[in-house]
C-alpha positions as semicolon CSV with decimal commas, in nm:
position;residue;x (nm);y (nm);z (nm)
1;X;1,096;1,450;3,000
2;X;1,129;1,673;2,680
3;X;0,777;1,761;2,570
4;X;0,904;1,644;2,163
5;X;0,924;1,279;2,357
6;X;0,549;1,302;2,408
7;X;0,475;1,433;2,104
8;X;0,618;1,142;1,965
9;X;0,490;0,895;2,142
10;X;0,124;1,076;2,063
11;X;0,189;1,022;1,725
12;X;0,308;0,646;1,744
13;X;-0,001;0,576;1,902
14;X;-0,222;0,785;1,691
15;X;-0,051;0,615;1,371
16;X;-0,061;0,222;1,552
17;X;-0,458;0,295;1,658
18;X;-0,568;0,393;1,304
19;X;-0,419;0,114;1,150
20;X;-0,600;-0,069;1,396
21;X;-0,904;0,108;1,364
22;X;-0,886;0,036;0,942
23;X;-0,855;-0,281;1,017
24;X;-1,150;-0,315;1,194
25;X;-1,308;-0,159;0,934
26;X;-1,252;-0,417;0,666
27;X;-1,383;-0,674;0,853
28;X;-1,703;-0,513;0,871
29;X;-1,715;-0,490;0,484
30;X;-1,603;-0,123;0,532
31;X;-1,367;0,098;0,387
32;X;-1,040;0,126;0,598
33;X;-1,098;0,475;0,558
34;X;-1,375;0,483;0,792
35;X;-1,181;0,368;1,050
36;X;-0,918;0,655;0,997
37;X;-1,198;0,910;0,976
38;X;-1,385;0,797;1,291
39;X;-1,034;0,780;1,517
40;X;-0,984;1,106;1,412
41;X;-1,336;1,285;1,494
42;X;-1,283;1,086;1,831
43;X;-0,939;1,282;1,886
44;X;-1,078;1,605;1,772
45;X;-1,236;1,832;1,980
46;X;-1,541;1,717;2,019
47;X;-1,383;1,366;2,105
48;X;-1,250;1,251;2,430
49;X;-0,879;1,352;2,373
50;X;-0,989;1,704;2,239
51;X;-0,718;1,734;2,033
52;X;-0,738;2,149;1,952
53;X;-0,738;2,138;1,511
54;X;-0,911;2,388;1,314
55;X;-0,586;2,509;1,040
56;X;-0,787;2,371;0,732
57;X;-0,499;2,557;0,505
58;X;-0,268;2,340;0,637
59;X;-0,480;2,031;0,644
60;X;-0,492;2,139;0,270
61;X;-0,149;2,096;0,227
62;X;-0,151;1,776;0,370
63;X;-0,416;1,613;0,158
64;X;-0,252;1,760;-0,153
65;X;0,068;1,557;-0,071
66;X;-0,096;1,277;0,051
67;X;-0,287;1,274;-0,248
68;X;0,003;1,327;-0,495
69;X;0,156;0,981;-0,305
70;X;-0,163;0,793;-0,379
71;X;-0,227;0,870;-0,708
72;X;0,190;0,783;-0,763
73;X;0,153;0,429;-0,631
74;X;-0,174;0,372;-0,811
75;X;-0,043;0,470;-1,103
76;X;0,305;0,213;-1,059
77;X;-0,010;-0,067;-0,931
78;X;-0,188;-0,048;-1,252
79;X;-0,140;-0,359;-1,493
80;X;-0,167;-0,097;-1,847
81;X;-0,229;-0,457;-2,068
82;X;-0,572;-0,503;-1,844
83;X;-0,702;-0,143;-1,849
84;X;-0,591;-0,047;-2,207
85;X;-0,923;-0,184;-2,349
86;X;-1,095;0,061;-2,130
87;X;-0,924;0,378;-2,165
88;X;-1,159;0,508;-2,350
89;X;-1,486;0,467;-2,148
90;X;-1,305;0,542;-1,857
91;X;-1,162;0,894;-2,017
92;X;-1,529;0,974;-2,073
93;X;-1,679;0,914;-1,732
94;X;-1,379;1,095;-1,604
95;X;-1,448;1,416;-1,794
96;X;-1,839;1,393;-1,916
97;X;-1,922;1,171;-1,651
98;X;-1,774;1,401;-1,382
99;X;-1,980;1,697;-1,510
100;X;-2,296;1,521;-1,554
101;X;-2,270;1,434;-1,152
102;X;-2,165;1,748;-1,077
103;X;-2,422;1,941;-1,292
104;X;-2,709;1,738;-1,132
105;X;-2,627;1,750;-0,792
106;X;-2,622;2,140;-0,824
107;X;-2,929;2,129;-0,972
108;X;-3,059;1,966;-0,638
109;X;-2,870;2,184;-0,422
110;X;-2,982;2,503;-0,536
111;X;-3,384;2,358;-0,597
112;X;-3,403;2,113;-0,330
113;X;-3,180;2,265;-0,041
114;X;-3,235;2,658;-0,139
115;X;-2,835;2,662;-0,231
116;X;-2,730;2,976;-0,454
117;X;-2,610;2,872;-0,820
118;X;-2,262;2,899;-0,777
119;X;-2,230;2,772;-0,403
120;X;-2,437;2,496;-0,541
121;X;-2,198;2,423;-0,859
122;X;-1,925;2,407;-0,577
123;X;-2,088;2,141;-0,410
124;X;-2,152;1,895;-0,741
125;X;-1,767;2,029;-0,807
126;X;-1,692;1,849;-0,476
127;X;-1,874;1,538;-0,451
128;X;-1,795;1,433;-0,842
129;X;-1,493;1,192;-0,799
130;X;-1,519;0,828;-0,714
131;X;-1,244;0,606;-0,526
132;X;-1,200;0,282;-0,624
133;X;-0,923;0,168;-0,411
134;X;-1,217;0,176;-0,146
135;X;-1,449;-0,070;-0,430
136;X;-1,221;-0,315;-0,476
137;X;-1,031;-0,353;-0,104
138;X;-1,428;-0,428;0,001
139;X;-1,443;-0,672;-0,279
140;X;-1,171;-0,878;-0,141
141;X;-1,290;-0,814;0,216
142;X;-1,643;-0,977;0,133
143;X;-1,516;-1,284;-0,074
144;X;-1,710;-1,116;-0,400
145;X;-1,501;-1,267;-0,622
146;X;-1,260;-1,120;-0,898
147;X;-1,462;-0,862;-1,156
148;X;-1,453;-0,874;-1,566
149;X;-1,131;-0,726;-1,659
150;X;-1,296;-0,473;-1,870
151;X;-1,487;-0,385;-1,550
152;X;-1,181;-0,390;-1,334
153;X;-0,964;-0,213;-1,568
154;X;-1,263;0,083;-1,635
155;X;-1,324;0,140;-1,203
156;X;-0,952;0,195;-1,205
157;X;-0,876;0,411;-1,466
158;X;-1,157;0,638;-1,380
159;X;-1,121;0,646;-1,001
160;X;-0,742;0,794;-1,117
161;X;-0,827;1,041;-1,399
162;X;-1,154;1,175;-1,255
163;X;-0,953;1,331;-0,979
164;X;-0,780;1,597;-1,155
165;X;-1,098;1,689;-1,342
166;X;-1,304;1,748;-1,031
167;X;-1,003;1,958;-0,897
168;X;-1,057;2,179;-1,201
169;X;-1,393;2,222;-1,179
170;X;-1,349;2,375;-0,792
171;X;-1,123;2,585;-0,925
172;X;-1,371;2,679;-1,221
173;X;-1,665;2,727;-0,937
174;X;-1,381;2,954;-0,703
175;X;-1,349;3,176;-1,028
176;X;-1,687;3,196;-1,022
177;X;-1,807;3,276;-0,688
178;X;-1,469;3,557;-0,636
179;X;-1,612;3,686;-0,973
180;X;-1,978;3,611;-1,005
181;X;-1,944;3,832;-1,400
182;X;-1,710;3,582;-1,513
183;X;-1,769;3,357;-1,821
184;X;-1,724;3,026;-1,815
185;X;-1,545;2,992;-2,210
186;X;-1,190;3,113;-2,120
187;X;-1,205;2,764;-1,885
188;X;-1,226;2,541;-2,169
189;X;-0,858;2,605;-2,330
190;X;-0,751;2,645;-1,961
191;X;-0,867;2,311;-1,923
192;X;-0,718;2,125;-2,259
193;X;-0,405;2,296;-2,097
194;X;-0,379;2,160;-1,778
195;X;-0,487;1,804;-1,893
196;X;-0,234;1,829;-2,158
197;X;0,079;1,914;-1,971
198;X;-0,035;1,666;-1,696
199;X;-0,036;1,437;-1,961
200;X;0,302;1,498;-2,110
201;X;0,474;1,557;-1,830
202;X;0,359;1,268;-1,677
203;X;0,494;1,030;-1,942
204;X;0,799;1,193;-1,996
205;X;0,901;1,170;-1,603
206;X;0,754;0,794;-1,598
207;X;1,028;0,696;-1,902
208;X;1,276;0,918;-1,695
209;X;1,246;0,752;-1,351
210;X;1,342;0,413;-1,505
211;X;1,617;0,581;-1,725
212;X;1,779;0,772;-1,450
213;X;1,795;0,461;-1,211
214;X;1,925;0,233;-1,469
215;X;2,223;0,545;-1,565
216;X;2,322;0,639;-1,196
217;X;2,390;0,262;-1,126
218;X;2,287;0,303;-0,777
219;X;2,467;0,077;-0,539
220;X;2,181;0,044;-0,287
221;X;1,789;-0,029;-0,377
222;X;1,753;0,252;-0,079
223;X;1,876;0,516;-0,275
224;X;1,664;0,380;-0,591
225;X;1,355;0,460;-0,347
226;X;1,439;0,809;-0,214
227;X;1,459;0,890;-0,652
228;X;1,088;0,730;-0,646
229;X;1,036;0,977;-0,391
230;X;1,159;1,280;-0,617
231;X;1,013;1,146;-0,890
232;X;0,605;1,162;-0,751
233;X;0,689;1,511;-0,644
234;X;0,810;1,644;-0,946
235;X;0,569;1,476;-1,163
236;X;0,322;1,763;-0,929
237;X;0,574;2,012;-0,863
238;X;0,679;2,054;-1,207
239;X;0,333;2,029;-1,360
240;X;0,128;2,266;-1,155
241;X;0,426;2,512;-1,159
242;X;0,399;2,558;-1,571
243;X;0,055;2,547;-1,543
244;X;-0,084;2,227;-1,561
245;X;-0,240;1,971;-1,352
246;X;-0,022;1,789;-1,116
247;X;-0,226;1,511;-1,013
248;X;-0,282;1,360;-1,372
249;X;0,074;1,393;-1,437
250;X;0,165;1,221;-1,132
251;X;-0,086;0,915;-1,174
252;X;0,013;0,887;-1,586
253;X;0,395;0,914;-1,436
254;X;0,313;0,593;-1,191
255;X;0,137;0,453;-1,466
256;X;0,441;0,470;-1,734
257;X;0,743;0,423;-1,476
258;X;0,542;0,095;-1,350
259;X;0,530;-0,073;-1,690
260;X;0,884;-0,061;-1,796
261;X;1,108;-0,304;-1,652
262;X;1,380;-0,170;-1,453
263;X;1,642;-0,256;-1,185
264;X;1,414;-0,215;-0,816
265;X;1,093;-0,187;-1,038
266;X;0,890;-0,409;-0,749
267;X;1,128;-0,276;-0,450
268;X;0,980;0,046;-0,543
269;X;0,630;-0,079;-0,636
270;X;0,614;-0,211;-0,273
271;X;0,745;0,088;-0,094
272;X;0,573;0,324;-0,296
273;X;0,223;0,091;-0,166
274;X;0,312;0,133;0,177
275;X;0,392;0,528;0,180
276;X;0,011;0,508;-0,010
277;X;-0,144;0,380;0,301
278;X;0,063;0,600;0,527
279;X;-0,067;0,890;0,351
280;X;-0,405;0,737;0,322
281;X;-0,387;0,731;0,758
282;X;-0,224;1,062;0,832
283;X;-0,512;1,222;0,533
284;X;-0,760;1,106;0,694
285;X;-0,690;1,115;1,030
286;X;-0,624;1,512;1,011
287;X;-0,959;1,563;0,781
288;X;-1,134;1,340;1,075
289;X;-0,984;1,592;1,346
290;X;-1,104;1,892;1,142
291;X;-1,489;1,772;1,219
292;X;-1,706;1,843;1,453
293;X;-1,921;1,538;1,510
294;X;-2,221;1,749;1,670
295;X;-2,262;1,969;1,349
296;X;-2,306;1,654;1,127
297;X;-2,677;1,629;1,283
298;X;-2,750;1,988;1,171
299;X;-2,659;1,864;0,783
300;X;-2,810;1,529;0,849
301;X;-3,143;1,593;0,588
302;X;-2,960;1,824;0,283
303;X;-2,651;1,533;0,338
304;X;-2,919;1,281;0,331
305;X;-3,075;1,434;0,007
306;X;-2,770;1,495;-0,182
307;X;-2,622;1,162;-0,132
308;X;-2,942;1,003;-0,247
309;X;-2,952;1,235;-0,523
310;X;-2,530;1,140;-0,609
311;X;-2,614;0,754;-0,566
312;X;-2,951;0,721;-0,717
313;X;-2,970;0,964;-0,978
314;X;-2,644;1,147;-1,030
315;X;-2,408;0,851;-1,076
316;X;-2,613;0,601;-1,295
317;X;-2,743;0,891;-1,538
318;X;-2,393;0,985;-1,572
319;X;-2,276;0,618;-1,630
320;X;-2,548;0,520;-1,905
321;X;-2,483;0,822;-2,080
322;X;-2,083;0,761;-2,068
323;X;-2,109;0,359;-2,181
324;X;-2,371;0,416;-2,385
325;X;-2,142;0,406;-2,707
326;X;-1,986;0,114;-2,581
327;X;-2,157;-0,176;-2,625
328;X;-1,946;-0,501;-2,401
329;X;-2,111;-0,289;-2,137
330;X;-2,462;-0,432;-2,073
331;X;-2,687;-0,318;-1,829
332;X;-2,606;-0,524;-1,526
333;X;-2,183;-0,386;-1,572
334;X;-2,372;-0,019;-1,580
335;X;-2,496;-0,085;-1,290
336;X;-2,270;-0,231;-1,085
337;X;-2,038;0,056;-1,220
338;X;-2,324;0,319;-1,075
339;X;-2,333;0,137;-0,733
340;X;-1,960;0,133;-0,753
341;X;-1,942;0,521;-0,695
342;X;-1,826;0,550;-0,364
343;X;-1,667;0,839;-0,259
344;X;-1,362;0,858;-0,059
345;X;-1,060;1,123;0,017
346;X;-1,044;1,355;-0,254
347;X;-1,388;1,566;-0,193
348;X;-1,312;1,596;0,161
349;X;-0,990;1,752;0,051
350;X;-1,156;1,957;-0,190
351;X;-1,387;2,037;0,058
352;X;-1,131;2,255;0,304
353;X;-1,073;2,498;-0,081
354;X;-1,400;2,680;-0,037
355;X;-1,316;2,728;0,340
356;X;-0,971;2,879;0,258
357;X;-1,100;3,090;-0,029
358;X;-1,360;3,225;0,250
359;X;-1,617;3,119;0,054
360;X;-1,989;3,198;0,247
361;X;-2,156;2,884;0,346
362;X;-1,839;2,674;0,277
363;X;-1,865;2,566;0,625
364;X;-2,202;2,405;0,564
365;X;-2,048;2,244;0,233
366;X;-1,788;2,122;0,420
367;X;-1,997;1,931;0,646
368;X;-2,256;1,815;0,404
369;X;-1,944;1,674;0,212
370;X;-1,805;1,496;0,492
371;X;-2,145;1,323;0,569
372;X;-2,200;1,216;0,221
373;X;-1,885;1,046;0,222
374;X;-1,956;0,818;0,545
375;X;-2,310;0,758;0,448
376;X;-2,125;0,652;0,099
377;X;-1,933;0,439;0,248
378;X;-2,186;0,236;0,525
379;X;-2,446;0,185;0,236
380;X;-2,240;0,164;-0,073
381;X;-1,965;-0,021;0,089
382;X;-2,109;-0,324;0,265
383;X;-2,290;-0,362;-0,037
384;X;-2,057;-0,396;-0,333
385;X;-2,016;-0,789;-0,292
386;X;-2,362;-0,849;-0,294
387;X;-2,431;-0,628;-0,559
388;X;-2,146;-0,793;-0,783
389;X;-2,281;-1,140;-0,714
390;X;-2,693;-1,057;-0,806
391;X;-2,545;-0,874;-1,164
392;X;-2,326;-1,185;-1,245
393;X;-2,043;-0,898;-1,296
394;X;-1,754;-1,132;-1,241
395;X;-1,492;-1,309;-1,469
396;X;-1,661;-1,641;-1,490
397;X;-1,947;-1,432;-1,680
398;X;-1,920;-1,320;-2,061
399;X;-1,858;-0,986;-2,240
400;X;-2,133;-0,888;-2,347
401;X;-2,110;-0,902;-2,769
């Protein structure tokens, strides 16, 4: 038999056990993701099959399109009527709310676990983004009933425009630790840059996927998909190329493009959803075959101490300071919105940069990373429903005035 017909078949049943293993995930109140991570570490090397992966360049590469998918189809899934009102709390805890987290939790590295300043500004880099598509496929799991719009519409803008401003910031602590002299002003209009091309360029190719469907009259919804497909990759492509950041442009691009009404507007919404949870499985499943489940003991106390830090202190400081000008938020939305942190696929990406760049100890970030996100996930996960039940954070309750 040709060895390509094995290597297919290992990958239909690699693919057909995670989404098994997902599902047996959410019916534990857990993140679907956990399942993909754990099949993964158990076909790694230390696992059973001892599947041989170490390339964490290439399992770059492959979170960064897997990501750029995501972001795409969250963008076409978000309902821009419900989250309007809260575009503007969610812009700040995706900018001041990202730095607040990641400022405190290098302040704890570099006191509590001995890091040095700028390997410990990588780490808060890391761990600042949230994922919501974890929060609210566990709120449906457990029964915990639909949120307040306001609260619905605020997780999900943030959990898609903190991304890109985490990204920066590992960039930003890169810059830093190649060239330890550097000064941290010239990142500010480098910043307003980035955010502002992904912006525009992300609108202007949301109005132009609609636009170019509806002109080339396309005879088949098929082909109508494959320009969906074009269009997520050049929102990135496009954007990072001149200079800005790709992953806000592609989300604002999903965003615009699934608000218009067009010819194949849900076709596309649909099939966009399911390549999302492809590239959700094959993420996850390479980051889970990148670990090695015996160093995760060695990490177990700093991983311990910074996600206690992240949940307990980093996360709700940064949320009361964010919604403190807005007043519908009372306390018992702040803290649901703190406990609704978790953290999912993008700082396990973000953790393989500092192992590419060579960085010293990125190893050791890499796996305290990784173990914040599970222990994330097990406590903050089951959680949520309960959580959103004791606040009263659902739609039956009222704004506060």
């Amino acid at each position: 038999m040709n060895p390509i017909d094995y290597a297919f078949l290992a990958v239909a049943v690699l693919l057909l056990s995670t989404v098994l293993a997902g599902s047996l995930s959410s019916r534990f109140g857990l993140p679907a993701m956990i399942g993909f991570l754990a099949l993964g570490m158990i076909a790694g090397s230390d696992g059973p099959f001892g599947i041989v992966f170490s390339d964490y360049a290439f399992a770059q590469v492959i979170g960064v399109a897997c990501l750029v998918f995501i972001l795409f189809s969250g963008g076409l899934d978000t309902d821009w009527k419900l989250v309007r009102p809260s575009a503007g709390p969610a812009l700040m805890l995706s900018t001041v709310g990202v730095m607040i987290s990641a400022g405190i939790v290098s302040l704890a590295a570099v006191y509590l676990l001995g890091f040095t300043v700028t390997q410990g500004f990588l780490l808060g880099a890391v761990v600042a983004s949230t994922d919501a598509a974890a929060v609210f496929a566990i709120m449906r799991g457990q029964g915990g009933g639909d949120l307040r719009e306001d609260l619905t519409g605020l997780i999900e803008l943030e959990s898609g425009s903190n991304d890109p401003m985490a990204i920066f910031l590992v960039g930003a602590a890169l810059v830093l630790v190649a060239t330890p002299d550097a000064s941290l002003l010239p990142f500010v209009p480098q910043f307003i840059t980035q955010m502002g091309l992904g912006a525009v360029l992300g609108v202007v190719i949301g109005y132009a996927l609609p636009s170019l469907i509806k002109r080339m009259r396309l005879r088949t919804s098929g082909m109508s998909l494959v320009v969906s497909i074009g269009a997520a990759l050049l929102s990135y492509g496009l954007t990072a190329v001149l200079g800005g950041n790709g992953f806000l442009a592609a989300y604002i691009a999903g965003i615009v493009a699934g608000n218009r009404e067009y010819q194949a507007r849900r076709t596309i919404g649909v099939f966009q959803d399911g390549l999302a949870w492809l590239a959700q499985v094959v993420m996850f499943l390479t980051l889970g075959l990148l670990v090695f489940p015996s160093q995760l003991g060695g990490v177990a106390a700093p991983g311990l101490a910074v996600t206690a830090v992240l949940m307990l202190v980093a996360r709700p400081i940064s949320v009361f300071i964010c919604l403190a000008p807005f007043r519908r938020f009372d306390w018992r939305a702040k803290l649901f919105v703190s406990w609704a942190g978790l953290r999912g696929a993008v700082p396990i990406v973000l953790a393989t940069f500092p192992i590419v760049a060579g960085v010293p100890g990125s190893q050791t970030i890499f796996n305290i990373v990784f173990f914040v996100v599970i222990v994330s996930s097990l406590v903050q996960g089951p959680t949520l429903g309960w959580v959103a039940r004791k606040l009263g954070v659902n739609a039956s309750r009222p704004v506060a005035a």
